[in-house]
N, C-alpha and C positions, 0 to 999 in steps of 0.2 A: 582736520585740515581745512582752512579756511578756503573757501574757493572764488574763482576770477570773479564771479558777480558780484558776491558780501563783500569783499575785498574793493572794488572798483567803483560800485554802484549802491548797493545799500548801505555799508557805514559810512560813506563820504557824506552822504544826504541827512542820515537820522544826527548824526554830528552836528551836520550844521543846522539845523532846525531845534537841536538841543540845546547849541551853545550859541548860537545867535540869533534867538528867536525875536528880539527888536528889529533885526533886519529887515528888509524886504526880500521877498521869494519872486513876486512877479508883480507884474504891471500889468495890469488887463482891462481894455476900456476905460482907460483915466482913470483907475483906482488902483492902488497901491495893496499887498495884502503881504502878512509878513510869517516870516520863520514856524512863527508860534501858529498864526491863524493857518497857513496850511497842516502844521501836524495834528491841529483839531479835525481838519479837515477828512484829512486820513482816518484817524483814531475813528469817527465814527463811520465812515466806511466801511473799514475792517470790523467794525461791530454787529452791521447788516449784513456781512457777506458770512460771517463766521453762524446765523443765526439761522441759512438755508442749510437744511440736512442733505441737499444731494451733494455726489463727488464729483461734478464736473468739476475738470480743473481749468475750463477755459471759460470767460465772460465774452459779451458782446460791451464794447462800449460806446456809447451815441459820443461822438466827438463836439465839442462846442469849444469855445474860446472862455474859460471859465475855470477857476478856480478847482470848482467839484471834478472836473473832468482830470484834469493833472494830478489832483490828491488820490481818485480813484484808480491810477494805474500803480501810483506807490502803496497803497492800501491790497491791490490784488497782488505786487510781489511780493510784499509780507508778510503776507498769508496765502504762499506756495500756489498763487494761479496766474493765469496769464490772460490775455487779453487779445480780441479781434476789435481794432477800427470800426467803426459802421460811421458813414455819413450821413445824417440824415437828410440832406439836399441832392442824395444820389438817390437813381430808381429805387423806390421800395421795393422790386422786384428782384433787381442785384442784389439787394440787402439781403432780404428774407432769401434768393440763395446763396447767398453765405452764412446766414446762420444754418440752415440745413444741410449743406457741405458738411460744418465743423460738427453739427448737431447742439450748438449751443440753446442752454435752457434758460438763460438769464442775459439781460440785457443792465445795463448802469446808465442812466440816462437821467440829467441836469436840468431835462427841460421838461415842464408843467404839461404840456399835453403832447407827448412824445407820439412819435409817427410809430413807433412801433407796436404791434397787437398785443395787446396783456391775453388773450386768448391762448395767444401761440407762444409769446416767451414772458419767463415771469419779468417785470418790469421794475428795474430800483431804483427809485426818486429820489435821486444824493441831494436834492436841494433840503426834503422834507425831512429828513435823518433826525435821530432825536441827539441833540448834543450829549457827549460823555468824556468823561477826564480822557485826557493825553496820555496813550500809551503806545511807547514805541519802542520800546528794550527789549521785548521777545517779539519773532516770527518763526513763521514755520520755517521747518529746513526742508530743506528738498535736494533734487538733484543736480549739477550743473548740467544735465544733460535735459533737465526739464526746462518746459517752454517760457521764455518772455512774453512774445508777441507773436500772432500769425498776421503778415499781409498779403494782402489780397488785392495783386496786378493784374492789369488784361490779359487776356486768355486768346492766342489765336481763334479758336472755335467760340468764340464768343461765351464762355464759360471761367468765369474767375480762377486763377493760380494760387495758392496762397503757400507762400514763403514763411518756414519755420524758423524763426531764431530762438535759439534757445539761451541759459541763462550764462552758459559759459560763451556763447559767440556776444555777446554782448557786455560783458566783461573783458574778454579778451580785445573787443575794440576799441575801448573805454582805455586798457592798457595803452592800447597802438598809439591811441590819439595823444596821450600826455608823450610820447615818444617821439613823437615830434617837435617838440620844443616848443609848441605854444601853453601859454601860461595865463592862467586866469586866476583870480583873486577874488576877497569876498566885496572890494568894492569896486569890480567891475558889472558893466553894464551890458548885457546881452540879451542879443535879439534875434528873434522865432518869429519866420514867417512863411513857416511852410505848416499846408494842411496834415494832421496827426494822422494822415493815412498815407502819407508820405515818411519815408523814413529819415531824411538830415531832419526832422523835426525833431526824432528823438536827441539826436548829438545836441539841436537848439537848445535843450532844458535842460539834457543830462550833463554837461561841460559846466554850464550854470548854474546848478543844483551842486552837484557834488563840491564844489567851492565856494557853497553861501555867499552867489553871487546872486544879481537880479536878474529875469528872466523878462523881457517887454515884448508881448506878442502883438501880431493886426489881427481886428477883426475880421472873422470871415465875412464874408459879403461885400468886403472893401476895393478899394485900388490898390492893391499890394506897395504896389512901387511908391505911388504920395504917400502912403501911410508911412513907407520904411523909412524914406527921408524926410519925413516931420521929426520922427522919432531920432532921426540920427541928429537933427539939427536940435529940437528943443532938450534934448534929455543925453544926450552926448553920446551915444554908445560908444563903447567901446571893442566889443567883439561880436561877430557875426558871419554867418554862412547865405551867401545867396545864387541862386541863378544866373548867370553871362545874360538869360533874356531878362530879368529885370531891371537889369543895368543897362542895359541898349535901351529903355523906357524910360531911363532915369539919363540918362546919356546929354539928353536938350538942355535937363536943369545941372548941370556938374559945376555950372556959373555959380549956378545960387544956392549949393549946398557947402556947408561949413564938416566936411567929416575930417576932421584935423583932430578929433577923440579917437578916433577910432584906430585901436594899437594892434589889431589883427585881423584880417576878413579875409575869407574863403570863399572861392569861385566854384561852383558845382553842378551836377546834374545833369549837365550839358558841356560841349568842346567848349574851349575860349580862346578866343581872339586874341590874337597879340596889341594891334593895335588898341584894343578894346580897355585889356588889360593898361597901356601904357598911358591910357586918360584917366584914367582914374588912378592909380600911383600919384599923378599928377590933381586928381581932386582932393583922395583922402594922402597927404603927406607926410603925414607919420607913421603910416598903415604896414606893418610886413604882411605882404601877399601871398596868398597859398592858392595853388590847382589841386582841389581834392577829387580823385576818380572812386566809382564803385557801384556794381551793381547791387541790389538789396538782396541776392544770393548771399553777400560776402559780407555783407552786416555794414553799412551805410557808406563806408570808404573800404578801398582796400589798398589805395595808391597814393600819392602827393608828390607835389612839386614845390618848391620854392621860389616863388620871384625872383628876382633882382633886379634894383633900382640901375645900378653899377655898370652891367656888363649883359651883351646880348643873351635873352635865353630861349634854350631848346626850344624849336616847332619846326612844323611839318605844315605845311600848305598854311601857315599863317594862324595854326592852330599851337597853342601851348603843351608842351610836355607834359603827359599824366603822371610822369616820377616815377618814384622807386616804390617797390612793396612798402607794404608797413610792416612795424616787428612782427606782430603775427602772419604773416601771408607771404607767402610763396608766389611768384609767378614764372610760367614758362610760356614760351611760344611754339605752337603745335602747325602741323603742314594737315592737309587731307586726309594723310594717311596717320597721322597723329603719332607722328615721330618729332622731336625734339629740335627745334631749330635753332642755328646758330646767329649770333650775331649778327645785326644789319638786315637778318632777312625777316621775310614779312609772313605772316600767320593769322591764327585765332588767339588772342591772350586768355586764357588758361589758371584759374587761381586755386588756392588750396592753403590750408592752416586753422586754426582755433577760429576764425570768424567765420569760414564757409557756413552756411546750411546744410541742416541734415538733409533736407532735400522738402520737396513738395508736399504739401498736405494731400490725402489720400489719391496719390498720383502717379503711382506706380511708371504709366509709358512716359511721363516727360521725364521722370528722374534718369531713367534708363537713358533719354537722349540727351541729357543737360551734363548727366555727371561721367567721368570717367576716371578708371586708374592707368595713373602710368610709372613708369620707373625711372628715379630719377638718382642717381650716383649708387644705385642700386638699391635703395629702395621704394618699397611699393605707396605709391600715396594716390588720394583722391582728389580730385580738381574738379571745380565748374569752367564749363564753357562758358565763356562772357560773348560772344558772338561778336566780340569787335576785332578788329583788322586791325593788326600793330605790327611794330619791331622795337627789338631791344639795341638801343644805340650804345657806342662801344663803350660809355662810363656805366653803361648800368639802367640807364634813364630808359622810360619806355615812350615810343613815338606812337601816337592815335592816327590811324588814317581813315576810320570811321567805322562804319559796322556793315559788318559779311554781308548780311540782308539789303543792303544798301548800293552794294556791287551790281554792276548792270553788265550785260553781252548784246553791245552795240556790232553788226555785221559780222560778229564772228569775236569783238576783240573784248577783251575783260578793261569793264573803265572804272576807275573811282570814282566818284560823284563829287566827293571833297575835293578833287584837284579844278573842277568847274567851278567849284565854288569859293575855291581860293582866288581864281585869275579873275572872275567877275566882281570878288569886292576889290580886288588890285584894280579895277579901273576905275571904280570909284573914291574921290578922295575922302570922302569920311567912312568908305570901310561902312556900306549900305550890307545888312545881314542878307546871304543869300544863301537858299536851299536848290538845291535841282534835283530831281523826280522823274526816276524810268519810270514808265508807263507803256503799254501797250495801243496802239494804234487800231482802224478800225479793220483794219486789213492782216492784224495780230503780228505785224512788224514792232519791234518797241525805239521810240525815241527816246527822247530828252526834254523834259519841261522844266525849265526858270524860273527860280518867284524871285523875286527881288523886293525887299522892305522899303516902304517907301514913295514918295508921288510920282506916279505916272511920268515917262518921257520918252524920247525916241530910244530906240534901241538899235538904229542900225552902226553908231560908232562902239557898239559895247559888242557888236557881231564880229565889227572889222579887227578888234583887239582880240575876241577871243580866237579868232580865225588865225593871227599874230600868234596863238602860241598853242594849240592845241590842233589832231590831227583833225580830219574831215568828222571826223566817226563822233566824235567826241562835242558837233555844234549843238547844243539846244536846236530844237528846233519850233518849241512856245519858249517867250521871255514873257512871262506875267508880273505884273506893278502890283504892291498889296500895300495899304500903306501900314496898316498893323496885323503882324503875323500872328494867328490866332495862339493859344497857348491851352496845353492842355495841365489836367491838376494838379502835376510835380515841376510846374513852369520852365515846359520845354517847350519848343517850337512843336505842331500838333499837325504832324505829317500827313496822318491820314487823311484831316481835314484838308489840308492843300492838294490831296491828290483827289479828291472829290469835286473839288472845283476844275481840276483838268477833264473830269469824264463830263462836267455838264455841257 
């Protein structure tokens, strides 16, 4: 029986690499490489890795913007292994412990004097590989319960997480996704601009791979945002997933960019702005607009929403509707006690289906706190806690009111932070992106700290308005000016760092 991965992800790929090897595959640093030149590419990868006699089934891979780096994750599904990220512009001390977490003994690495120690892990130089004929018509078989990819998020205790997906959760999202009705082709244009240690990277190449379409990456090291909109302007794209903060950076140039190609784009990673959203409908005008949600527990998405140009759509404090499940995924809304809630009311959102995670790499206590089972129409199932704060509105649609963690107990009373943060860009008129940040005082009382994006100004009429609609308990009591919110490496706003600038 053919299973959700070969099904979803490896024959759609060796297909088009088969049958339209003149095509282009990708676009990487102003060169162009096509169908044929990546299954070379592969072909001898899998000719190195097949040539080590140990059985690890996991590799380390140095991530670069490159050719050999992409060939080499189709070359280790093919030959039944999977693959950990490694960046090499991250601590080498992170790194090396995440190869020793996973115990990886091989690294795949593109670059000429690789940061990693040939000492400690054996080192494979996909650039020096010796060329061999094209073969791609057999791979190992394996299991769908075997790994794709492990990644590896922040750890509260300052010790990496690393997130299992395996070959069926990644299949089955591969499903989800064409289920939604967006539709790609082999001569569409699409673009990857998130780092491969982030996960919509993979959606970025896999949506575009599996339909011999082109795949246009930025260079790491670049300005994400000029880079995306060169590419949208000189080369047309037409499909693409980005961050709400790169669009707020691209926000100044929406005058001067032409994305009237662009026939789909997704908003993700982060909440989105209504208004936010309503300017660009208005830049890219041909574009059907998607709110993609999902933690990398549930395998890159687990939720969507639809735009509409037409008619007003669902939000919450000026925040977009994260949608309905996708085919694969389940969601419920849980209270304290992790009983089942009903419509309207408000909880933890809660997921479960063929794209969850098996759970943490050798993590025994967080799995136990992340996952649970509950019973739902009387059966037993397993869900992750997503730790955000929702409801399900009465068509179905689910409302974001931000994340548990996020909740503060100002004088006794429970505040959301998002509703501060709604009524502060309400007073501004171009909708200035704002965060607010409990923190604890010196006297171990907690307030309320502002950051508001953007140049420096008075703050006492944004006091007199917020006082206008929110109770006492609920005033900021810092309003800090930034003019560019930092951003950390899956381009979201980089909270920690703004609450570092409150303790100095």
């Amino acid at each position: 029986m053919v299973g959700l991965f070969e099904r979803e992800v490896l024959k759609p790929i060796l297909k088009a690499i088969q049958t339209m090897s003149v095509n282009n595959a990708f676009y990487i640093n102003n060169e162009y490489y096509t169908y044929n030149y990546l299954g070379l590419c592969v072909s001898k990868i899998r000719n190195a890795i097949r040539k080590h006699t140990d059985e690890m089934s996991c590799y380390g891979l140095a991530i670069h913007d490159d050719i050999e780096t992409y060939a080499a994750i189709l070359a280790l599904w093919m030959e039944g292994k999977s693959y950990v990220p490694l960046h090499p512009n991250q601590p080498i001390e992170r790194n090396m412990n995440i190869i020793q977490l996973v115990g990886l003994t091989n690294v795949i690495d593109s670059e000429e004097n690789s940061v990693f120690d040939g000492s400690i892990v054996n080192v494979i130089d996909s650039r020096k590989l010796e060329e061999v004929e094209m073969e791609l018509n057999n791979w190992k078989e394996t299991s769908e319960q075997d790994l794709a990819y492990i990644l590896f998020t922040s750890g509260s205790t300052g010790v990496p997480k690393g997130v299992q997906i395996s070959r069926q959760n990644l299949g089955a999202f591969m499903e989800s996704f064409w289920d939604t009705g967006i539709k790609i082709e082999e001569t569409d244009r699409c673009l990857q601009i998130f780092d491969l240690t982030f996960d919509v990277s993979v959606q970025s190449y896999l949506v575009a791979l599996t339909r011999g379409a082109c795949v246009y990456t930025v260079p790491y090291g670049e300005i994400k945002y000029l880079n995306a909109a060169a590419l949208i302007n000189e080369h047309k794209i037409t499909f693409g997933a980005m961050a709400p903060s790169m669009l707020m950076y691209l926000r100044p140039y929406f005058n001067e960019i032409d994305a009237s190609s662009l026939k789909a784009c997704i908003l993700t990673a982060e909440a989105c702005p209504v208004k936010l959203m309503e300017e660009w409908f208005d830049c890219a005008k041909n574009v059907d607009l998607y709110d993609f949600y999902g933690p990398t527990e549930a395998t890159i998405y687990c939720t969507y929403y639809k735009l509409s140009r037409n008619r007003e759509n669902l939000s919450l404090n000026g925040i977009i509707s994260i949608g309905k499940p996708m085919k694969n995924v389940e969601a419920v809304i849980i209270d304290e006690a992790n009983n089942i809630l009903a419509t309207n009311e408000k909880g933890e959102l809660c997921v479960s289906g063929l794209q969850v995670t098996q759970g943490y790499w050798n993590n025994l206590e967080k799995n136990k706190t992340s996952f649970l089972d509950l019973n739902v129409n009387g059966e037993t199932k397993r869900f992750y806690r997503t730790g955000d704060l929702c409801y399900m509105h009465d068509d179905g649609n689910i409302m974001y009111s931000g994340r548990i963690d996020q909740q503060a107990k100002i004088q006794g009373f429970r505040v959301e932070l998002g509703e501060i943060e709604f009524y502060a860009r309400e007073f501004y008129v171009r909708e200035s992106r704002t965060i607010a940040i409990a923190f604890e005082n010196s006297t171990g009382l907690t307030e309320i700290a502002l950051f508001i994006e953007g140049v420096k100004q008075a703050a006492d009429d944004l006091l007199v308005y917020l006082r206008s609609k929110l109770p006492s308990y609920m005033i900021p009591t810092k309003i800090l000016f930034i003019e560019k919110f930092p951003l950390n490496k899956s381009e979201k706003v980089d909270r920690n760092e703004l609450k570092q600038i409150i303790m100095k």
